[in-house]
C-alpha positions as CSV (number, residue, x, y, z in Angstrom):
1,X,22.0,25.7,23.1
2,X,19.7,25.6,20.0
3,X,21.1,27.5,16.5
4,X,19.0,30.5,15.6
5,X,16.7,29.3,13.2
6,X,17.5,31.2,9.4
7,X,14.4,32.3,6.9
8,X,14.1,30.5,4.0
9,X,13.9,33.8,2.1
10,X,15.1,37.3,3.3
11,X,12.2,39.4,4.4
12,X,11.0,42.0,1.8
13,X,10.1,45.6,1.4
14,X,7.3,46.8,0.2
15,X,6.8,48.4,-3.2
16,X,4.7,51.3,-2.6
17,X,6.3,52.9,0.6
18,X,9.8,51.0,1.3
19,X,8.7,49.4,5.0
20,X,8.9,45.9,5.5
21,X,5.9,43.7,4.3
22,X,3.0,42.2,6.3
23,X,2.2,38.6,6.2
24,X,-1.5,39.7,6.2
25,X,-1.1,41.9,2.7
26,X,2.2,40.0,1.3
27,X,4.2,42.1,-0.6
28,X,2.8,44.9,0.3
29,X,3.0,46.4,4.2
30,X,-0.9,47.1,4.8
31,X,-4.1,46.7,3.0
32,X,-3.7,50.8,2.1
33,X,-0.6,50.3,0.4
34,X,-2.5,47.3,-1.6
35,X,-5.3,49.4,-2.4
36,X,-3.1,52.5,-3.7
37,X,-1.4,49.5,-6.2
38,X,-4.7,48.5,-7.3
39,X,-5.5,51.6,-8.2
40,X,-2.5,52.7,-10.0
41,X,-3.3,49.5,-12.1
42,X,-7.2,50.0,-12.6
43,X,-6.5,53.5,-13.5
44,X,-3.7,53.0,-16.3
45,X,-1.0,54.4,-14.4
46,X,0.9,50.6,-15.1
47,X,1.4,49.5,-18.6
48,X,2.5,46.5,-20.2
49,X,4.3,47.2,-23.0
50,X,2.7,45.0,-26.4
51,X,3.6,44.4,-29.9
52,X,3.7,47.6,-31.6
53,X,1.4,46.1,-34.4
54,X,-1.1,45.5,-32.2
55,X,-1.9,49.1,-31.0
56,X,-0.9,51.4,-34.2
57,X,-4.5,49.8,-35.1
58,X,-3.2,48.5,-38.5
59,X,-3.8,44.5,-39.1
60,X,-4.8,42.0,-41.5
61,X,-8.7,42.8,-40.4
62,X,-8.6,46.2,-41.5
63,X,-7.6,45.5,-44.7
64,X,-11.2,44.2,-46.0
């Protein structure tokens, strides 16, 4: 009798709905779910956080 063969990593969900990802459209579970993440990213809803000094629009350029 052959062992039942284990994953090398535990199957994931995906981020926009919660069902279980698609090889296909890895990590998310369809190409919709992929394009609704694209959006949210083209359309500012995701930010990364930068330095502070950076976006208060005061730096050592200004000061000419």
């Amino acid at each position: 009798m052959v062992a039942p063969v284990t994953p090398l990593r535990p199957k994931r969900r995906c981020p926009e709905c919660g069902a279980p990802a698609a090889r296909e459209s890895y990590p998310f579970c369809s190409p919709r779910c992929k394009a609704v993440d694209l959006n949210r990213w083209l359309s500012g809803s995701y930010v990364i956080a930068g330095d502070a000094a950076l976006t208060d629009g005061g730096g050592e350029d200004d000061e000419r």
